[in-house]
N, C-alpha and C positions, 0 to 999 in steps of 0.2 A: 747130254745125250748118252743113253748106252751102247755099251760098247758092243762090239758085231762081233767079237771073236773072242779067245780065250786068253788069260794071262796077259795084262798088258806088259808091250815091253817095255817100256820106261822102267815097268819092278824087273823085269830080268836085267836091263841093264845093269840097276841098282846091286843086286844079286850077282852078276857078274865082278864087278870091283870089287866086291866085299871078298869073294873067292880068291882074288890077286892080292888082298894086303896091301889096297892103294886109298883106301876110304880118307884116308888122312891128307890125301896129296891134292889140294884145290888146283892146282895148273895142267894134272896130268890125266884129265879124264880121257878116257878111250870112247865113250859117249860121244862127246862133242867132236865134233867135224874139224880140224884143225885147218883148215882153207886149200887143202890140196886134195888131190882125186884115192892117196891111200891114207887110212887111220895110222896115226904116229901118235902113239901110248906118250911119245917125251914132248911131244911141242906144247908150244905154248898158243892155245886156239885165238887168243883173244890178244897179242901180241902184246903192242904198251897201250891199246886202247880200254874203256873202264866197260863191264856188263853192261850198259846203259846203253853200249855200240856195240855188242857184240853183232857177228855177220849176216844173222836173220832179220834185224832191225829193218822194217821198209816202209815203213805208216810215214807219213808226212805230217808237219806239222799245219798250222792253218794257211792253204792255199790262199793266195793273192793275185789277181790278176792284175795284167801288165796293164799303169796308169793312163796310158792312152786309146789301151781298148774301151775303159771305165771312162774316160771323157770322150770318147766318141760314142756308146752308147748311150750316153747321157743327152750329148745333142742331137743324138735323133728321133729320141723321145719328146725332146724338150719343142723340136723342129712339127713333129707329128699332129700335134695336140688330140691327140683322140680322147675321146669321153671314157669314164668309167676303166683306165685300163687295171687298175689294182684288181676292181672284179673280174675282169677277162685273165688274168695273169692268175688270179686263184683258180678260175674256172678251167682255163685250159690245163695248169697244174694236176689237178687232182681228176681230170679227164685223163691225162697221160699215164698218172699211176694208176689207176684202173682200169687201163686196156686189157681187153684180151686179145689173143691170135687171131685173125677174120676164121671163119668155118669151112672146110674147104666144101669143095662142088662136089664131092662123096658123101659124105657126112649129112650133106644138106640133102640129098636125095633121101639116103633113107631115113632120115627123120621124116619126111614127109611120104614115103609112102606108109611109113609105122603107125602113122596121122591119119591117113586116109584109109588104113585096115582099120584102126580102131573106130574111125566115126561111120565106116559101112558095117560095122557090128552093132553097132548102137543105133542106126537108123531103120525107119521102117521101111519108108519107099523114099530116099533123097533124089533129087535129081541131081546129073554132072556137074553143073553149075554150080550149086549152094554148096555142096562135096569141096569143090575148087577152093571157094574161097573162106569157108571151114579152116581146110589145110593151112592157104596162105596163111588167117588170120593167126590160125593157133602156131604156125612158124614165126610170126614177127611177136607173140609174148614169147616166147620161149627161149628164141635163139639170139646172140649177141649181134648187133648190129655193127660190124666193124665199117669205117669209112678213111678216107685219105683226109690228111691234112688240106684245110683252104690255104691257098697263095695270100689269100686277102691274112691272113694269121702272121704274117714273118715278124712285125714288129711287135707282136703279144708274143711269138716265140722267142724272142731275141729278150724281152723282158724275163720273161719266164724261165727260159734253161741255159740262156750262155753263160752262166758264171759255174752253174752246177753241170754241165756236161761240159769245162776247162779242169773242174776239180777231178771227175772220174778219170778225163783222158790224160791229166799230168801222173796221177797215181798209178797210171799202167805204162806210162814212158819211167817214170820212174823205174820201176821195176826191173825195167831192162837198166837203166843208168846205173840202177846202183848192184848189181849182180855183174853186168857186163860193162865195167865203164870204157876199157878198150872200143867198145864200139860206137861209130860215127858215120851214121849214115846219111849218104848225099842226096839220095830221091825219097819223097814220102807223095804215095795218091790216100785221099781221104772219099771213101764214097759215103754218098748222102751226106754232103759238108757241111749243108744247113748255114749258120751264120761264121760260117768258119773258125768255132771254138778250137778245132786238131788243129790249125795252121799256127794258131797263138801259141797252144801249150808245147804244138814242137818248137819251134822257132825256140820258146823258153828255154826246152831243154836240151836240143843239140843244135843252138843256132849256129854255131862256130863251124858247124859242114855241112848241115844241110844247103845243097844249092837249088832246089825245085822239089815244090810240093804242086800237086794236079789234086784239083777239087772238084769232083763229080756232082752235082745234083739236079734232077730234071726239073725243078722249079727256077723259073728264071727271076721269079722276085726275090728266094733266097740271094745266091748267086749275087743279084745286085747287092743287096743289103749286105753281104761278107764282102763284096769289094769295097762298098762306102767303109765297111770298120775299119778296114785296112789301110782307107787312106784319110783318115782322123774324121768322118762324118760327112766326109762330102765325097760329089762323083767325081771332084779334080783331087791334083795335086800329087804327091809321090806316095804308095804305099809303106808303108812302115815297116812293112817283112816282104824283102826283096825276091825273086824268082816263082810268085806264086801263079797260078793258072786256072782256067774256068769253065770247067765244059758240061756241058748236060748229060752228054752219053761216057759210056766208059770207054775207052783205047781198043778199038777192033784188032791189032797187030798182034798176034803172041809173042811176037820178038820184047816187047816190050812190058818190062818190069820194073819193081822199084822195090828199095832198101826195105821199109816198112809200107803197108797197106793197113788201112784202119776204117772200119766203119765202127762208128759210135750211133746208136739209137734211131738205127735206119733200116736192119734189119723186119724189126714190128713195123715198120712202115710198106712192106712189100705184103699184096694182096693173095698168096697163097704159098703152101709150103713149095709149090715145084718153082714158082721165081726165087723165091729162098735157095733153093737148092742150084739153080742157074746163076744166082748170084756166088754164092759163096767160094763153088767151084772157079767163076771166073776170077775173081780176088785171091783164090789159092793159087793158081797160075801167075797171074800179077805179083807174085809175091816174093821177092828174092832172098829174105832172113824172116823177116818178123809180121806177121798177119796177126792184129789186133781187133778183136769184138766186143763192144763194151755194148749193155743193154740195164734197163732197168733192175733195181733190184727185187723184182717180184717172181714169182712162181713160174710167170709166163715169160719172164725175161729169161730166166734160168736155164730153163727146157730150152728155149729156141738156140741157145747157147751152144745147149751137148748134143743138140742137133747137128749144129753147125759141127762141131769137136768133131763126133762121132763121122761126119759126112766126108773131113778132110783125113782124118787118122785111116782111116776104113776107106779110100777110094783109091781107084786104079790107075785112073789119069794119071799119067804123068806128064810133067812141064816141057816141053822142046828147048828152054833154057834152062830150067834147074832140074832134074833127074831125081833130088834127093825126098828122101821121104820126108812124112812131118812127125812132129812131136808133141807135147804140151809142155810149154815151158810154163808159164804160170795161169791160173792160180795150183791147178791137180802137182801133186806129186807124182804122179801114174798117169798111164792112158786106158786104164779099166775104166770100168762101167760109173759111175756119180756114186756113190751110197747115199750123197743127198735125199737123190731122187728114188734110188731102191730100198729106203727105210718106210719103215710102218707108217711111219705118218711124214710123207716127202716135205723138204722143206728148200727155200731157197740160198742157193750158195751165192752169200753176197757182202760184201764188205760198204764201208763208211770212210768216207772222208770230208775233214771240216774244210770250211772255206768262207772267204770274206765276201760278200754278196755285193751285188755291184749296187752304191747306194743312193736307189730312188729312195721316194716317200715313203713307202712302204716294207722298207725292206735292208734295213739297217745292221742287222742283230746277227753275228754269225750263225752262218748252218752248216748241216750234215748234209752232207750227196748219197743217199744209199744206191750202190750199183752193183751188177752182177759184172763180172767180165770173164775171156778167156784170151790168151795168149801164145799161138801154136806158131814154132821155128822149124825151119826146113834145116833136117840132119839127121840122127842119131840120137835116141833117147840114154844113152850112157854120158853125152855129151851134158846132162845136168844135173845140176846137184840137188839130189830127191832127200830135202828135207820136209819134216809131217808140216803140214801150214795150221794156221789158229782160225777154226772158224767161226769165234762165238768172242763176244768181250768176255776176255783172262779175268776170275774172280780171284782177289785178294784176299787170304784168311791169315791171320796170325796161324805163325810156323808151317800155312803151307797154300799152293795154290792149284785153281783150280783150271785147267786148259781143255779146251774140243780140239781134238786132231783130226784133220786127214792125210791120212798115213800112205807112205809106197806102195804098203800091199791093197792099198783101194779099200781098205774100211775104216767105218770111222772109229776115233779112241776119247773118250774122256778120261784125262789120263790127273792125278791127284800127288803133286811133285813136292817133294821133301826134302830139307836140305843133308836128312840122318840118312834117307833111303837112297836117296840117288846124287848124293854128293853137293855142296855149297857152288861149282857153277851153275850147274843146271836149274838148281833153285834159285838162282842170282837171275840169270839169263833168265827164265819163263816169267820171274815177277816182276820184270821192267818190260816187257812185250805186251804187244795190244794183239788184238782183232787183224786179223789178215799179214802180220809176221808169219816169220819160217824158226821155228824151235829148231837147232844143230844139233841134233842126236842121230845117229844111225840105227838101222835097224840092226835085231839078232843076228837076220843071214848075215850080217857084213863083219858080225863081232868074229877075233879067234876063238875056238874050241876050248872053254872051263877045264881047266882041271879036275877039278870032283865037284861033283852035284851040292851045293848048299843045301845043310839042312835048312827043315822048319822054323818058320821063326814061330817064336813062342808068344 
């Protein structure tokens, strides 16, 4: 991608040490983040650990779900016998990744009356009638037909997305685990819990203090079908991840919050931007650290995202238990505008993660989960560390690579890292990172003041 602005700084930085007389010194970059909140020119960033670890590292390696959710989904397929489900599992598939947003009650007005100016210009004498259903007809070619999920669908869902919505929602628990491992949070609510993929992946990853997770979703056949997972495929016997709960509606009390809130791919499932916006708002109050949104990785997942972003960073409500503002902890560096979305040609900010698919018939062979996600913590945006993130899979060239940044200052950089120009970590560190890592370089504003201007390079 090209770059939005002028001079990358990855060359000023580079330019900067060569000014110092440190080009030589692989330990002592001022570039690199040395894991505290000020630049220390002597530390050692990468401690006794090798580049391969250095601290932006956050890609997982291939997700595996827990062996008992894999044999309990198994026997309830195997319990089910439904016909044809490979086909209903492709079909519902590849319905979900080409959803669009439903149209809101605005929109759908004036498209139709723009319908009905243009076909009472073109008619001679129509009657009201024929005009009507003109309109209609030419509104249903035209306009996308969004609908709800059927209840009758849970176990074609449950075939279809629990293993790839366990791999998105561990890759955003991740995130916080491995940035914040100090932290251990005891409540988690999950709205739109669906077959309870969030309950598995947290349990995975802070089971040792989560004590209550609350699973919201108004489908009561979901709901069932995530309690059977939980208690190896049947409606007896003991659940497998202890403190969980089941309710249809969300928590009317404002008193009440929890450590993480997460909706994963429930969002696109609500019928107009103003539930969207009643929801999100209610989940930001709910929310005592970490509000998690994970959505497809398409165009329209994207958007509904910075929607979301934009609605919590930019609102005025405040919580009557938490007071404090919000932030973007991951994926943005900033709480500016997307440049995703404000480039010439928008594209979706979305990351990949592998994972071992839960193995029916069909469906053996590892995959990729492409997901959009956002990440927003209640604080203080100095509280994190605004390193540029990789949005593109890292191109490997002999003696140099190639990285998409999004950068603190909110634009994007394609930035072209050399081990002669910007020193053997940096080029160490960007050519072991993948796609949705954190490159550890600081920006100019953060560098001290050059001594003299570097000439030209020749």
């Amino acid at each position: 991608m090209a770059t939005a602005r002028g001079p990358a700084y990855l060359l000023t930085l580079g330019r900067w040490r060569r000014g110092l007389g440190i080009a030589t010194q692989s330990r002592a970059l001022a570039a690199l983040v040395p894991g505290v909140s000020q630049v220390d020119n002597k530390s050692d960033f990468l401690g006794k650990r090798s580049h391969r670890r250095h601290p932006g590292i956050l890609q997982l390696s291939h997700v595996r779900l827990p062996q008992v959710l894999v044999d309990a989904a198994q026997l309830l397929l195997l319990e089910s016998s439904m016909p044809n489900m490979e086909k209903q599992v492709q079909a519902l598939t590849n319905y979900l990744w080409s959803r669009h947003l439903p149209v809101e009650p605005e929109e759908l007005q004036r498209r139709a009356v723009h319908l009905e100016k243009k076909f009472l210009e073109n008619a001679d004498s129509c009657q009201m009638e024929k005009l009507c259903g003109e309109v209609l007809h030419a509104l249903r070619r035209t306009t996308y037909h969004w609908q709800e999920l059927s209840e009758g669908l849970s176990l074609v869902y449950m075939a279809a997305r629990l293993d790839g919505g366990f791999a998105a929602v561990s890759r955003a628990f991740h995130e916080i685990q491995a940035r914040l491992p100090e932290f251990q949070p005891q409540t988690l609510m999950d709205f739109g819990s669906g077959t309870g993929s969030v309950t598995w992946a947290a349990h995975s990853t802070w089971g040792q203090s989560l004590r209550e997770y609350m699973c919201v979703d108004s489908s009561a056949a979901m709901l069932e079908l995530a309690e059977k997972l939980l208690k190896g495929g049947s409606g007896s016997g003991m659940p497998y991840v202890p403190g969980v709960f089941f309710r249809q509606f969300l928590p009317v009390s404002p008193k009440v919050q929890f450590d993480v809130v997460v909706s994963a791919f429930s969002l696109s499932e609500l019928p107009s931007k103003a539930n969207r916006t009643d929801v999100v708002q209610t989940l930001w109050r709910k929310t005592g650290h970490f509000l998690i949104l994970v959505e497809n990785g398409t165009k329209a997942g994207h958007s509904l995202l910075m929607d979301a972003r934009d609605l919590v960073l930019n609102g005025k409500e405040k919580s009557p238990l938490d007071p404090r503002p919000g932030f973007v902890f991951a994926p943005c560096p900033h709480e500016l505008p997307c440049p995703q979305l404000t480039a010439s040609k928008p594209l979706a900010c979305s990351f990949s993660q592998a994972y071992h698919p839960i193995p029916f018939s069909w469906n053996k062979k590892p995959k990729e989960e492409k997901f959009s996600m956002v990440i927003l913590a209640r604080g203080s945006p100095e509280e994190a560390n605004r390193w540029p993130r990789i949005t593109q899979p890292v191109l490997k060239r002999p003696r140099h690579v190639h990285c998409h940044l999004c950068c603190p200052d909110g634009h994007m950089q394609h930035a072209v890292i050399t081990a002669r120009r910007h020193g053997r970590d940096l080029y160490r560190c960007a050519r072991v990172s993948s796609w949705g890592d954190r490159l550890p370089v600081i920006t100019p504003s953060e560098l001290p003041p050059s001594p003299a201007q570097d000439p030209p390079e020749s």
